[in-house]
N, C-alpha and C positions, 0 to 999 in steps of 0.2 A: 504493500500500500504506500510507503513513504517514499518508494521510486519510482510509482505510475504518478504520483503527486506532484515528485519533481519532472518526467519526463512529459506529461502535460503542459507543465508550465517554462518549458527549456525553448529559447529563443528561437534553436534551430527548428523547434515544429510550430514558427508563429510567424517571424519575419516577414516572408514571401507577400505577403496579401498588402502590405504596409510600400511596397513599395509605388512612389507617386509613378500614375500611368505616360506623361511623359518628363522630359529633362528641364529645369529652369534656362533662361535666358542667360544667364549670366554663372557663378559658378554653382557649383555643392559642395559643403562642408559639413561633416560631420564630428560632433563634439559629445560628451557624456561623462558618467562617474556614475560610479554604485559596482558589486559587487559582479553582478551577471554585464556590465554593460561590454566588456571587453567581446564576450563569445556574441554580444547584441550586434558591437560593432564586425564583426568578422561574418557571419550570416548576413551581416545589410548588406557589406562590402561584393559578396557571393552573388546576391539575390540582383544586386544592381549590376555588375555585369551582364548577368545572362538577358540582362534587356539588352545590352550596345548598347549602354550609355559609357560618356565618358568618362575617365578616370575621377576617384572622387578624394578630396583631403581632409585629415580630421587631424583631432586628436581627443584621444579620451583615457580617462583615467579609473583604475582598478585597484583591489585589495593586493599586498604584496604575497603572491602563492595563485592568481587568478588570471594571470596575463593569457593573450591569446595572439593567434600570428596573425596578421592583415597585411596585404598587400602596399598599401596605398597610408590607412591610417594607422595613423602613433598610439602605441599602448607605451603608456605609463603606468606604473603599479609605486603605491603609496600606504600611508598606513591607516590602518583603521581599528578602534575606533577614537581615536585621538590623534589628530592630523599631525602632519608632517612634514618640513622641508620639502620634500620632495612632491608631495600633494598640492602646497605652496606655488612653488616652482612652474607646475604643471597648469594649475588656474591661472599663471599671468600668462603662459604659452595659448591659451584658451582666449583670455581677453584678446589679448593681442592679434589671433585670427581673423577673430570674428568683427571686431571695431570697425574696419574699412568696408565690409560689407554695404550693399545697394539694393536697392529693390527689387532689382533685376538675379539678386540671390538665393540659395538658399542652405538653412541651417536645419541639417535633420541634428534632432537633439535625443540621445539615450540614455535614460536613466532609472536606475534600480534602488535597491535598499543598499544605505553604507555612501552614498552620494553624499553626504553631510557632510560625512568627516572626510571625503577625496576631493571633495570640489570646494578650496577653503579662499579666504579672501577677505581678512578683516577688513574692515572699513579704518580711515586717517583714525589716527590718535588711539587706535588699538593693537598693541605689540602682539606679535605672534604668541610670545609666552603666557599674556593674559589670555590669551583664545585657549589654547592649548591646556591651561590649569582649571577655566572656568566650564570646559567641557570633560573631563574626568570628573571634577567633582558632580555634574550634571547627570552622568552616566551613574554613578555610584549613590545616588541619595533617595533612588527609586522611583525620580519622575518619570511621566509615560513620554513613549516618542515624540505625539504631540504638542506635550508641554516643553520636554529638549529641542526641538526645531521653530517652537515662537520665540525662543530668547536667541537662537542662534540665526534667527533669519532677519532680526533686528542688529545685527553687528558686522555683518556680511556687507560686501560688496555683488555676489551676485544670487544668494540665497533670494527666498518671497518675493519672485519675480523680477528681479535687479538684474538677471543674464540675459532674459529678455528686454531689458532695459540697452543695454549695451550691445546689442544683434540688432535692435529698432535702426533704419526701415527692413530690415531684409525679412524675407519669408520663416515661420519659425515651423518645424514640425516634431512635435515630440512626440516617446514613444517611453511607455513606462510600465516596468513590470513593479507591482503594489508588495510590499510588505510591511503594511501598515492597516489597522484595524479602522475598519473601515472604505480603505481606498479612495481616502481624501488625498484629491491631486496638490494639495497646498501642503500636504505631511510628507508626500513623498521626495525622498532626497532633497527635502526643505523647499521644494515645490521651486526652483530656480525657473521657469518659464512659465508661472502660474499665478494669479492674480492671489494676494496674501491677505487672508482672511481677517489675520489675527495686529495688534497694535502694541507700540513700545509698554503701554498698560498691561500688557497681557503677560508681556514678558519681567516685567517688573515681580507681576504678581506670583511668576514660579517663583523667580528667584527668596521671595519675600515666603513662599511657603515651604520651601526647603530649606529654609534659613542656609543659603546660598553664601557663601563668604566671599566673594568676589572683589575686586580694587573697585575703590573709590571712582576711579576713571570710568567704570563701564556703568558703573548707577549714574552717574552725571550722565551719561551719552545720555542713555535710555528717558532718565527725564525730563530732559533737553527737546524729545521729539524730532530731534533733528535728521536722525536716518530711519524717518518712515518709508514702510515699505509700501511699493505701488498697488492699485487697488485695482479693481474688474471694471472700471471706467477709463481706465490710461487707455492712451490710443497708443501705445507700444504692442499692445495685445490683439490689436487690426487684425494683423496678417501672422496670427500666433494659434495652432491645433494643437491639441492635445488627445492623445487615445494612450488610452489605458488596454497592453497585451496579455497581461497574466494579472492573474490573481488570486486570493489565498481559496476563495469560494471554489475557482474550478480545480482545484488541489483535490479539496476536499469532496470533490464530487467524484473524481474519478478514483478515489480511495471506496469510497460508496460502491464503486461497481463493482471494484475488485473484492470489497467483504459478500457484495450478495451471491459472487458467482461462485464465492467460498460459502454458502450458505448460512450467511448471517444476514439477521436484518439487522436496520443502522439506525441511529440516532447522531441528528449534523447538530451539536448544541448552538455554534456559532464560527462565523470566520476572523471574529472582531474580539475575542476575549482578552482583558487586560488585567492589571494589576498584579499582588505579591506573587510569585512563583509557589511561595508556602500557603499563602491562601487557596488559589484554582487548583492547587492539588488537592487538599481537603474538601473542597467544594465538590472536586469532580470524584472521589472515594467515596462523599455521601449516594451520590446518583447512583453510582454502580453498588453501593449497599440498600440501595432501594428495589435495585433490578435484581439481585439475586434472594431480599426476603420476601418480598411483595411482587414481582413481575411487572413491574411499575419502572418506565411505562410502557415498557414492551419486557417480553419473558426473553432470558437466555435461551440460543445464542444469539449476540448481539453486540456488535459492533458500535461503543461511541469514538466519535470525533469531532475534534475541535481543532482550532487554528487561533491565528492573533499574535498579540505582542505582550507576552508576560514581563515583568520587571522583578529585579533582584536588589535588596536595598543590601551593600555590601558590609559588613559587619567586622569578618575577619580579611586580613589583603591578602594571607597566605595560602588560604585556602585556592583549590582549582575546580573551575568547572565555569556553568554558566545559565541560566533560565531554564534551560530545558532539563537536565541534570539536575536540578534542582528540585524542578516542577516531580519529575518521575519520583526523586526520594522522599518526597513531601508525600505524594498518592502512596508510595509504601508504605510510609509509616502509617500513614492514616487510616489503611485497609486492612494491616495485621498480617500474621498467618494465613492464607485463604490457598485454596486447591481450584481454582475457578478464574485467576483473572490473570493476562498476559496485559502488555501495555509498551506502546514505545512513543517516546518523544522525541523532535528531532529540529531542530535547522536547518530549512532549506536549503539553504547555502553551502551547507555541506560543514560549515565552524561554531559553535555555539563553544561562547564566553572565551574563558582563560586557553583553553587546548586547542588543538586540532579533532577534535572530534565532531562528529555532527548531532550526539545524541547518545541515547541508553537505551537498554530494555529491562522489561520489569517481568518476572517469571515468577509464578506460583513460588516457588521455591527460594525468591531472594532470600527473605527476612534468613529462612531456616539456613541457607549454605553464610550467608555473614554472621549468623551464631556461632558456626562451626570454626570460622577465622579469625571470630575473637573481636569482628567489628561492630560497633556501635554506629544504629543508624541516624538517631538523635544529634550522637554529638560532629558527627559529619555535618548532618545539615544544618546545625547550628553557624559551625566557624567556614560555611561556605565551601565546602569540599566536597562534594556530588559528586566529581569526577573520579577524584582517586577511589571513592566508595566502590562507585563500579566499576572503576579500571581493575582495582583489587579483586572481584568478582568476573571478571574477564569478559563483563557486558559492555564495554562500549561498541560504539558504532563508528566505524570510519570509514566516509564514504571519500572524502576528500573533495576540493572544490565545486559544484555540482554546476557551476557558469550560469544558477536562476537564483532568484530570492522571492520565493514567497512569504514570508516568516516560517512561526511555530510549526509544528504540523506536530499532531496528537491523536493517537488510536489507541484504544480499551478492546480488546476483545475480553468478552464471559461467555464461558463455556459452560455447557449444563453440568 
């Protein structure tokens, strides 16, 4: 299930259709950042040849471990999820393309999940090092994506629609695979070609509710109002599309088909779930202890799944792992002993959190084989350590880059 999930949502079985029917007047450039945009950009690159068009230039930017080959466009790999020189670097290589652009242009734009932190660009009077500290700490205090991408889309140069700013007049076409609850096109990869929903108020207000410690400097910017983002009235947005290719719903669908044709029925709780990773694990262990006392609301066997963007409020730094590894040791604990429920959690991407892994599984038999080892699943998941729990139990998952990002992806099977 978690690899027809990802292979649904994989660039290479989307591309094709996206491609404009014929060539601009003037040039094509292709530009992006996020996590799948590199394999985005190598399939446009493919898809646009076999029309005889001509040659096209870009440059787009990747996690470092996600790079891909293209002919024509420049991959750069950068870091994520806390930016980077090289990230850096690679966005003024971007500005700089795309500025002399005309009307007569166009700018195919691609963009995934991780586009935040690869496509960076403080705005004057914000030092690299304050971006750099005030998103770690962002990352780590438990706010949701949402609420990390209003503060970071107020400090930016091309973030909440400012890259479209900077492409105006040329044609813009963007192309964006969601991993984000909800697939709000202003959340994803901080919506850089997308009219910005949210205000420097908004962002003020994370900072103020995660008692956010950040320099004096960027609460002045912020209540300054001075680097508002552009709004769904700017006439920058004329000649600006937006399509949304992948997303976490049809993940979760084609997960659906492969449990029924394994003869489970299913249960989609949502593609949009958010908050603590130790919360939705409990949350989701009451459900599945409802379905094997009561058959509520469907009887075993029965497949639940969900999706979204869980968050992890980081406690211990030593600890390894990350949301999903988390979320699974949470559902353990909180289901017990039981002879009835398999379960795996995963990153689409193929990396969730601290490691290289994409994920865990959860087998009737954890709890009992980590008594045998002497491990404590408690105090794992206290100090942030999900991953070594079940690396030690020989459960992880390594799929390795997977060049899509849907987020979460989450399956319960109960068996009678």
């Amino acid at each position: 299930m978690f690899y027809g999930a990802v292979s649904v949502s994989h660039p290479a079985n989307l591309m094709d259709k996206y491609i404009p029917n014929k060539e601009p007047l003037g040039k094509t450039v292709v530009i992006g950042a996020g996590k799948a945009s590199a394999e985005m950009a190598r399939v446009f690159e493919i898809a646009w040849r076999k029309r005889g068009y001509n040659d096209l230039d870009g440059i787009v930017i990747t996690r470092y471990g996600h790079k891909r080959k293209c002919k024509n466009i420049k991959i750069i790999e950068a870091s994520h999820p806390v930016p980077d020189q090289a990230g850096l670097d690679a966005t003024k290589d971007i500005i700089n393309l795309i500025k002399p652009l005309t009307s007569e242009d166009l700018i195919i734009v691609l963009i995934s999940g991780g586009g935040s932190s690869l496509l960076v660009s403080p705005i004057n009077n914000i030092s690299f090092k304050e971006k750099q500290d005030l998103t770690d700490d962002l990352l780590k205090c438990g706010a949701t994506i949402s609420e990390i991408n209003a503060v970071r889309k107020h400090l930016s140069n091309v973030k909440g629609g400012n890259l479209a700013s900077i492409a105006f007049p040329a044609k813009i076409i963007t192309l964006a695979i969601s991993d984000v609850p909800g697939d709000e096109f202003g959340v994803i990869a901080s919506g850089p070609t997308y009219p910005d929903s949210t205000s420097c108020k908004d962002a003020i207000e994370v900072l103020f509710k995660y008692n956010i410690n950040c320099s004096k400097n960027i609460y002045e910017i912020l209540n300054s109002n001075s680097n508002e983002t552009p709004k769904k009235n700017n006439k920058i947005f004329n000649n600006a599309t937006y399509n949304l290719i992948a997303r976490p719903q049809n993940a979760l669908l084609e997960a659906e088909i492969i449990a029924k044709n394994n003869n489970f029925k299913t249960l989609i709780l949502s593609d949009s779930i958010e908050g603590e990773s130790n919360d939705v694990g409990i949350v989701h262990s009451a459900i599945v202890k409802q379905v094997i006392r009561f058959g509520q609301p469907e009887k075993a066997p029965l497949c639940i799944l969900s999706g979204g963007e869980t968050t992890v409020t980081i406690k211990n730094l030593s600890g390894k792992g990350g949301r999903n590894t988390q979320f699974l040791l949470s559902l353990a604990i909180a289901l017990g002993p039981n002879k009835n429920v398999y379960a795996i959690a995963c990153d689409t991407d193929g990396v969730d959190g601290s490691e290289e892994n994409a994920g865990a599984i959860l087998y009737p038999d954890t709890l009992e084989r980590a008594n045998i080892l002497g491990l404590n699943p408690k105090e794992y998941l206290e100090r942030n350590d999900a991953f070594t729990f079940f690396n030690k139990l020989g459960d992880i998952i390594e799929s390795g880059p997977t060049h899509t990002n849907v987020n979460d992806f989450r399956a319960i099977l109960i068996v009678k």
